[in-house]
MIBA-884912 format. One record per atom (N, C-alpha, C): x, y, z. Coordinates in steps of 0.2 Angstrom, whole numbers, plus 5000, padded with zeros to 4 digits. Each point is the difference from the previous one (the first is absolute). Layout:
! residues N
XYZ/...
This chain:
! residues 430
493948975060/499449975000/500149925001/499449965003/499949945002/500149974992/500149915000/499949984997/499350004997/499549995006/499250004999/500050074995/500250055002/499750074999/500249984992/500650004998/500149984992/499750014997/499449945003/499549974994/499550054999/499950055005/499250035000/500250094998/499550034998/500350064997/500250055004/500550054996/500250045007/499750074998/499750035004/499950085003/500550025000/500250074999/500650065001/499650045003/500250035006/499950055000/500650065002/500050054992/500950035002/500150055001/499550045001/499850075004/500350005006/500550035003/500449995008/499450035005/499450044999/499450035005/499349964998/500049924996/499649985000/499549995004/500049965007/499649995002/499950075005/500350045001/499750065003/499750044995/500049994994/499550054997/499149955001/500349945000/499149965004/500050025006/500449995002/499750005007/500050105002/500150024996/499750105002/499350004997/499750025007/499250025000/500250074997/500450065000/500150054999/499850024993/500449934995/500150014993/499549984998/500050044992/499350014996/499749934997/499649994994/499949934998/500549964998/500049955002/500749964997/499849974993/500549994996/499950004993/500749975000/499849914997/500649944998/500350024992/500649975001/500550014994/499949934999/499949954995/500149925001/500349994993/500749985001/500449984992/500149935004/499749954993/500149925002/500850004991/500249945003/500549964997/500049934999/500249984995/500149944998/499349975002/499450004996/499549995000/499749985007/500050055002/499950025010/500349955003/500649994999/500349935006/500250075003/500350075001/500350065003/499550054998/500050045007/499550044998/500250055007/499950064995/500350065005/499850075001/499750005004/499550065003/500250045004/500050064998/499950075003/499350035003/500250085003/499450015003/499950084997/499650055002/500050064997/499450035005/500150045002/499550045003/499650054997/499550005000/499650064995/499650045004/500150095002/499450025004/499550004995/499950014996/499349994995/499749954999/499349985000/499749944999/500249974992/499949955000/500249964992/499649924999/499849994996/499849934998/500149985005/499649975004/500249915004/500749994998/500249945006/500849964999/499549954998/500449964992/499949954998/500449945004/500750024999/500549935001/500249975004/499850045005/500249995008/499850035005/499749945004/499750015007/500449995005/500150035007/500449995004/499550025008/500349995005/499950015008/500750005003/499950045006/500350025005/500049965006/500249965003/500149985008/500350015005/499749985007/500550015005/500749965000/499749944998/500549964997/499649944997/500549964996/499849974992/499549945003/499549974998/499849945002/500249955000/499949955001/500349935000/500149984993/500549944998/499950004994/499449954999/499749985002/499449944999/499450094998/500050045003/499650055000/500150044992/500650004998/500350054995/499649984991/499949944998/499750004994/499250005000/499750015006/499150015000/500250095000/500250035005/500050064998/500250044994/500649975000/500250024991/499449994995/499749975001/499249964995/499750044999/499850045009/499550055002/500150054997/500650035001/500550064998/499850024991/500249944997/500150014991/499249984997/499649985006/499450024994/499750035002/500450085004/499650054997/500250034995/500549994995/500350034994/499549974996/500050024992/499649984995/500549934999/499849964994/500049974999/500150024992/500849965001/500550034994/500349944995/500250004996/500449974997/500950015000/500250025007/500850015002/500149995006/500649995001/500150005009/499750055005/499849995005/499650025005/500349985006/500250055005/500449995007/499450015005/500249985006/499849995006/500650005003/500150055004/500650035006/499750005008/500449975004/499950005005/500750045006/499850075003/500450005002/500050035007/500649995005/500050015007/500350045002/499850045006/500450075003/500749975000/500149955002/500749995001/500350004993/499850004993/500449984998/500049964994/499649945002/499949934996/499650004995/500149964995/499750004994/499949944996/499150015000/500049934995/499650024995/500249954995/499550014992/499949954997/499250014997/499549964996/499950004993/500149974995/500050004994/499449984997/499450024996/499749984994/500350024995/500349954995/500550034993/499150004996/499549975001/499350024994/499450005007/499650024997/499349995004/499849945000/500349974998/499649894997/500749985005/500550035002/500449955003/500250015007/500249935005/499750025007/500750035001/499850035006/500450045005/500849985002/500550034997/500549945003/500550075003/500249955008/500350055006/501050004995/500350074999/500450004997/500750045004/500749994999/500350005003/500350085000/500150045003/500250065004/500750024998/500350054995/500750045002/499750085002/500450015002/500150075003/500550054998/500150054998/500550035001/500350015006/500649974998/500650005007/500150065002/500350005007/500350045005/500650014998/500350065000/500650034998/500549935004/500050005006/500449955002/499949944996/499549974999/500149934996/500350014992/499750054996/500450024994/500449984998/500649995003/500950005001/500249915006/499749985000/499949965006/500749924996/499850014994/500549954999/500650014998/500150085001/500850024999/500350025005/499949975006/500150005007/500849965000/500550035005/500549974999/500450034995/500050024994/500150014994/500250085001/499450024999/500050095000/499250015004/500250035004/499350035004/499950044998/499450014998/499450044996/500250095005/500150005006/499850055004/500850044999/500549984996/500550014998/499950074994/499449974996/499950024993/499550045000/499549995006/499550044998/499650065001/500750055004/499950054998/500550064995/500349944997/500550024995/499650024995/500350074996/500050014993/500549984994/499450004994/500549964996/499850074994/500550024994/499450044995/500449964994/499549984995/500149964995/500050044993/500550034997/500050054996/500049944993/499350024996/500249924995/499549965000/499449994997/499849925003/499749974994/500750004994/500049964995/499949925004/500249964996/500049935002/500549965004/500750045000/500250005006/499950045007/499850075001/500050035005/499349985004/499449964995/499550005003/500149935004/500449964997/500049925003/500650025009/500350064996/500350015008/499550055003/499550025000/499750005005/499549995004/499949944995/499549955002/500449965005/500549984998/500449965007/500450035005/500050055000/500150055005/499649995006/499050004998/499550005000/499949935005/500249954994/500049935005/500349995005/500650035001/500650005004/499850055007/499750035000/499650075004/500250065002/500350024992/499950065004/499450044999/499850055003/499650045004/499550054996/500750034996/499950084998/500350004993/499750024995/500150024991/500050044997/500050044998/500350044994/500049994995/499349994995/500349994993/499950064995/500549994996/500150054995/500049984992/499650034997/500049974992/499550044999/500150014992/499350054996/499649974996/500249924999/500049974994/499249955002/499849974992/499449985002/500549924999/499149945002/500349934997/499950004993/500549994994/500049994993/499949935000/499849984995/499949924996/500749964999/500550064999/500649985000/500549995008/499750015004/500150005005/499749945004/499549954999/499649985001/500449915004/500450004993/500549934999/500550015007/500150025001/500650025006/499950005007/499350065001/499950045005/499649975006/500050025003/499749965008/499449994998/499650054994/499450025000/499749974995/499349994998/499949954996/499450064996/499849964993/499550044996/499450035005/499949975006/499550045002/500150065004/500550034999/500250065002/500450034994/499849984995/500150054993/499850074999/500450065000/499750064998/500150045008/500049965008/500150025004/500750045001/500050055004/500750035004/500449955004/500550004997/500649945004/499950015007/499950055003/500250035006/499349975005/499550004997/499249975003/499849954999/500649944995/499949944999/500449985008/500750024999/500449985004/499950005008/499550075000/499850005008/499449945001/499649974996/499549975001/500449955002/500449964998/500549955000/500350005005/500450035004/500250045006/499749955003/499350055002/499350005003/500049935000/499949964997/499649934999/500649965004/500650034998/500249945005/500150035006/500150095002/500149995007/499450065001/499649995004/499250044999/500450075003/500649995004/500050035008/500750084995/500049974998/500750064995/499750074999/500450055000/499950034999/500350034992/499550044995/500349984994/499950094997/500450044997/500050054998/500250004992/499450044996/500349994994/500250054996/500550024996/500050074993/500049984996/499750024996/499949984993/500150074997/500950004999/500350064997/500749984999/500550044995/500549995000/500450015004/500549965002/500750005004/500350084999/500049994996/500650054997/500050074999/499150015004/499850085004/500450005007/500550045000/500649965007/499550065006/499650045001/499650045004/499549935004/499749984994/499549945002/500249955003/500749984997/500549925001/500150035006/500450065001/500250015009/499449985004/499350045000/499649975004/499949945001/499949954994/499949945000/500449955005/500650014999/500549965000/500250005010/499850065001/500250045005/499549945007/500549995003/499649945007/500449954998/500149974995/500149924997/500649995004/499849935002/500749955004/500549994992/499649994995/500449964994/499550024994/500350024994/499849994995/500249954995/499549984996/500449964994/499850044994/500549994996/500150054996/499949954993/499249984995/500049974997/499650004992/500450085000/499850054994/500349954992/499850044996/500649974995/500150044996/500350055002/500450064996/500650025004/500650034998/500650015005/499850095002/499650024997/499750085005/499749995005/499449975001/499849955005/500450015007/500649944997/500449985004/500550045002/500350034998/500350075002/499750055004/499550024997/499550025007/499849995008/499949934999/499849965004/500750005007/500550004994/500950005005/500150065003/499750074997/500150055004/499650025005/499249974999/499550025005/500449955006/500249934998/500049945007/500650065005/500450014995/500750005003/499950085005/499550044998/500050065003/499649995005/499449945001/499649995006/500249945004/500449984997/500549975006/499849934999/499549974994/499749925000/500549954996/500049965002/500249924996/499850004995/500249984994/499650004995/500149934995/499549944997/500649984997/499649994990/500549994995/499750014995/500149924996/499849994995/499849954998/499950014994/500149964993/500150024993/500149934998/499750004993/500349934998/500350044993/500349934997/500550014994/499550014991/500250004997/499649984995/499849954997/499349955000/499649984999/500049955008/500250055005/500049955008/500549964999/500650004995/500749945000/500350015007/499950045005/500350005006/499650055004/500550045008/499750045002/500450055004/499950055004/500650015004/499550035006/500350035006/499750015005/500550035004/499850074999/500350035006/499850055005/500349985008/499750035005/500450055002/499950075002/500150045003/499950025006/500550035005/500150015005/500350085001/499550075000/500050055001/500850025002/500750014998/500450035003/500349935003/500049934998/500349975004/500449954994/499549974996/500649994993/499750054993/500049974995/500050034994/499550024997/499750044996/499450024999/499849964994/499549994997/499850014993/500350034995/500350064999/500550044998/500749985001/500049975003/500949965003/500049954996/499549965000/500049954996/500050004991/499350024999/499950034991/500350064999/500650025002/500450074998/499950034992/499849934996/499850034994/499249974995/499850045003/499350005000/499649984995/500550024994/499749984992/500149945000/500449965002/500349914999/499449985005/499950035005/499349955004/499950004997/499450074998/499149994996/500049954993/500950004998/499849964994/500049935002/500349985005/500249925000/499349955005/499650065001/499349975004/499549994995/499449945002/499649984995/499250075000/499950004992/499550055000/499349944999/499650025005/499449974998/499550024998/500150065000/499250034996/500250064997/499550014996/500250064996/500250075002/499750035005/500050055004/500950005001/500249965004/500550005002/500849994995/499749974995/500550004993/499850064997/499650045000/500050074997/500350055002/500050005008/500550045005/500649994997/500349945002/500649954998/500450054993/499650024995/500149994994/500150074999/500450034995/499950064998/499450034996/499950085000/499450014995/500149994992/500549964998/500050034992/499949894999/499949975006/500049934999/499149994999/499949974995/499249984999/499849955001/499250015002/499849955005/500149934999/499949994993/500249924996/500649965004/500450055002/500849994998/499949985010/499650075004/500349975007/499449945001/499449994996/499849925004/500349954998/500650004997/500549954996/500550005007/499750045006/500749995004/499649975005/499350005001/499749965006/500049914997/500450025007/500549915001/499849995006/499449965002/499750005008/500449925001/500049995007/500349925002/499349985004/500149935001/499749975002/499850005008/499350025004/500049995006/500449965004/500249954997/500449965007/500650025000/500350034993/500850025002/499950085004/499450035000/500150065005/499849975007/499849975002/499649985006/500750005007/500749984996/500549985001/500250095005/500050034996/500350075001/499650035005/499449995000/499450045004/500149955009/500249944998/500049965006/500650025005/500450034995/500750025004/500150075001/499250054998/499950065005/499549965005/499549965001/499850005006/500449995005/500549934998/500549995008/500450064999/500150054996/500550045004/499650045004/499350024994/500050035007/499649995007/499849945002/499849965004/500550015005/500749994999/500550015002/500450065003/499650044994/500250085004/499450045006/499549954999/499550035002/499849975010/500649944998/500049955006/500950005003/500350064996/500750015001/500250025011/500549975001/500150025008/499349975006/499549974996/499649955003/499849945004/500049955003/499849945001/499849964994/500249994994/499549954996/500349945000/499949974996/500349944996/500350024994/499950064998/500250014993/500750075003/500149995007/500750035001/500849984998/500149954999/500549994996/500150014993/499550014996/500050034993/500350065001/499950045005/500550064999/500650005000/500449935000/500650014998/500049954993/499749964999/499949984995/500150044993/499450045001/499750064995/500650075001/500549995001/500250055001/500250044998/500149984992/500050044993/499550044999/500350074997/499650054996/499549964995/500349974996/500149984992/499849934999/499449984996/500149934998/499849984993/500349954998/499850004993/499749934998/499649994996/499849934998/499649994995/500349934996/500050004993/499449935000/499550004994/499749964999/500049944994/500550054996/500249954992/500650044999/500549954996/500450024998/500250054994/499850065000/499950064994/500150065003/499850044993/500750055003/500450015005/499950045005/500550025004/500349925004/499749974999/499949925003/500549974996/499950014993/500049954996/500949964999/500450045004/500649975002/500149935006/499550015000/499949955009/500349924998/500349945002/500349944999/499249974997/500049964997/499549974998/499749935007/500649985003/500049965006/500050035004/499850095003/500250045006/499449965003/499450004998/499349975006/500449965006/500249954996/500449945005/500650015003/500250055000/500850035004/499850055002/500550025007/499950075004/500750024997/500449984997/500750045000/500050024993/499450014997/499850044992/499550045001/499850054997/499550025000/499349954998/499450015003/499449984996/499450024999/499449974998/499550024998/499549995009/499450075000/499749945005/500550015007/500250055002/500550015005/500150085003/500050015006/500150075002/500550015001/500550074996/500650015002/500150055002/500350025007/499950065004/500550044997/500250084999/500750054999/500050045005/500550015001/500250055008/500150064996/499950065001/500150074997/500050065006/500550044998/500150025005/499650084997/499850085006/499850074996/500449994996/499950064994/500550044996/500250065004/500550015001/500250085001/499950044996/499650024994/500150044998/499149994998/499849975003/499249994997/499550055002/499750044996/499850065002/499149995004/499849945001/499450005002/500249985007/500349955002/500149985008/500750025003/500450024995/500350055007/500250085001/499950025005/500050055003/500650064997/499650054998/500550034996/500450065006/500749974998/500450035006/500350064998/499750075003/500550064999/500450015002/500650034995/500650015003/500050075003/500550025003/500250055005/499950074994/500349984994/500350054990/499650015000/499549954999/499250004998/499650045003/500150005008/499350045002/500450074999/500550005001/500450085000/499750034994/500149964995/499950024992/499350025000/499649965001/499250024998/499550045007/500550015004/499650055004/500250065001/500750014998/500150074998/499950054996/499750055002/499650054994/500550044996/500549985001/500650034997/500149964992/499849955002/500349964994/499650014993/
């Protein structure tokens, strides 16, 4: 927008078939949506077809041209236009639009105040969407990539919202959970999406910043592996941003059997750190190769809500005792962990490509990373001067670990019969 335009109020209109549902003689009555903001300095109109008759349009008047009038001609007709509407105490439009395309709008914010010509956005075209991250990463790289987000606590939700911004295409999300109050402080999502399904916030969200996405939701457990197979089943990449280690176990046998990328993410308890690790079907180590002992994950990860510290817990441990182990961390020490699965997978998803983000693949070329936000528990050995030296550990720092499979790890590698073996258990003698 111009400088001039600034000053004067602006029109949305963010329907992508806007001015074709005006200009269809086909469609039924048209019937305005008009939500103003900031005491009508923005104000933003929708349209609605209705085969059935209904009340008069109060809020907006509009006409169709071969092409737009001059602008000396635009605020007498706009005049002409809005007093056919009643006479209201809220903003009232006058839309002027042209077969090609073009669009003007008139505002009356009351019936006492005069007419004033107001300044135009649109929903953008898929090409302009993406338009400043040219150079960088081309949109047309991402956008018909699948991504499935298993997870869309406060981490998994913030990675697929920037997934979203970054463009890819295509989602998957998966969660059962609603937004809770305790959620609230953290989460992308704010008290006005209290009580909804994580999975129908998240898509709105999507949506809003990329209209053009396509977005599929379940709102079911992971851990039905009949359903997780389908789900999962298409995806370039999963992120895997549950918070339970059955979850994530699961999650390792479906990737690894349908052949996806997968990478997981978890933070420490109360968010004192993070770790982050990506998988590559058959090519390094799995999930399994890495937490070979399962019981030490679940315990050393942060519990933030109840549900998941009951799991956590055994049944003779009483509720008292597991809310006494919800230890949640702060927003900005998870945001760290969730940033370092978008570039990876940004990176797997733009892997053997043209981008700019192609030398990260040798950068990132670790399974494994880890990173600490305060000096505590598993941290709490770190120098007190490591921030300021690279030759000590420190806080506030990505540390990559090379890992190689396990040989004898029963989820990603292939179980090899011996010559004894098949003799053994296919003969009916034995």
């Amino acid at each position: 927008m111009s400088e001039e335009e600034d000053h004067r109020k602006v029109v949305c209109f963010l329907q992508p078939n806007f001015t074709d549902v005006l200009k269809s003689k086909e469609a039924g009555e048209k019937r305005f949506i008009v939500t103003e903001f900031d005491d009508c300095d923005t104000i933003h109109v929708r349209v609605q077809c209705r085969d059935t008759p209904s009340k008069p349009e109060e809020r907006v008047a509009f006409k169709v041209f071969q092409e737009l009038p001059p602008c000396s001609e635009i605020q007498e007709i706009a005049s002409f236009l809005i007093s056919s509407l009643p006479a209201l105490d809220e903003p009232q439009l006058a839309i002027l639009v042209s077969e090609d395309d073009h669009v003007r709008a008139c505002v009356r914010p009351k019936s006492t105040d005069p007419l004033e010509q107001a300044a135009v956005l649109r929903q953008p075209r898929r090409s302009q969407l993406y338009s400043r991250s040219r150079g960088i990463l081309e949109s047309s790289l991402l956008e018909e990539r699948k991504v499935a987000v298993v997870g869309l606590g406060s981490g998994g939700s913030h990675v697929a919202i920037e997934l979203a911004k970054a463009g890819v295409g295509k989602f998957v999300l998966v969660d059962f959970d609603r937004i809770e109050l305790h959620n609230i402080i953290r989460h992308i999502c704010g008290l006005s999406d209290l009580g909804r399904l994580k999975t129908n916030v998240m898509r709105d969200r999507i949506l809003d910043k990329n209209p053009f996405a396509e977005v599929e939701i379940f709102n079911t457990n992971i851990n039905n592996l009949d359903d997780a197979r389908r789900i999962l089943k298409g995806s370039d990449v999963v992120i895997a941003a549950t918070d339970n280690i059955r979850s994530r176990l699961n999650i390792n046998t479906l990737s690894i059997e349908l052949g996806i990328p997968t990478l997981y993410g978890k933070c420490a308890v109360r968010a004192a750190g993070g770790e982050v690790l990506r998988v590559r079907p058959k090519v390094g180590p799995c999930f399994s190769c890495i937490y070979a002992d399962a019981s030490m994950e679940a315990s050393a990860e942060e519990m933030s809500s109840f549900r998941q510290a009951r799991e956590a817990n055994p049944p003779y441990v009483g509720d008292d005792e597991v809310k006494a182990t919800i230890q949640v961390g702060l927003s900005s020490d998870i945001i760290p962990i969730a940033n370092m699965l978008v570039k990876l997978a940004l990176v797997e998803l733009c892997r053997g490509k043209d981008s700019a983000l192609a030398p990260l693949e040798k950068d990132l070329a670790a399974p494994y990373y880890m990173w600490a936000n305060r000096r505590e528990q598993q941290f709490a050995g770190y120098p007190e001067d490591g921030f300021h030296r690279f030759d000590r550990p420190g806080i506030l720092r990505w540390y990559p670990m090379m890992s190689e499979r396990k040989s004898d790890c029963k989820t990603c590698q292939d179980m090899e019969a011996s010559a004894a073996n098949v003799d053994f258990f296919s003969s009916p003698e034995k």
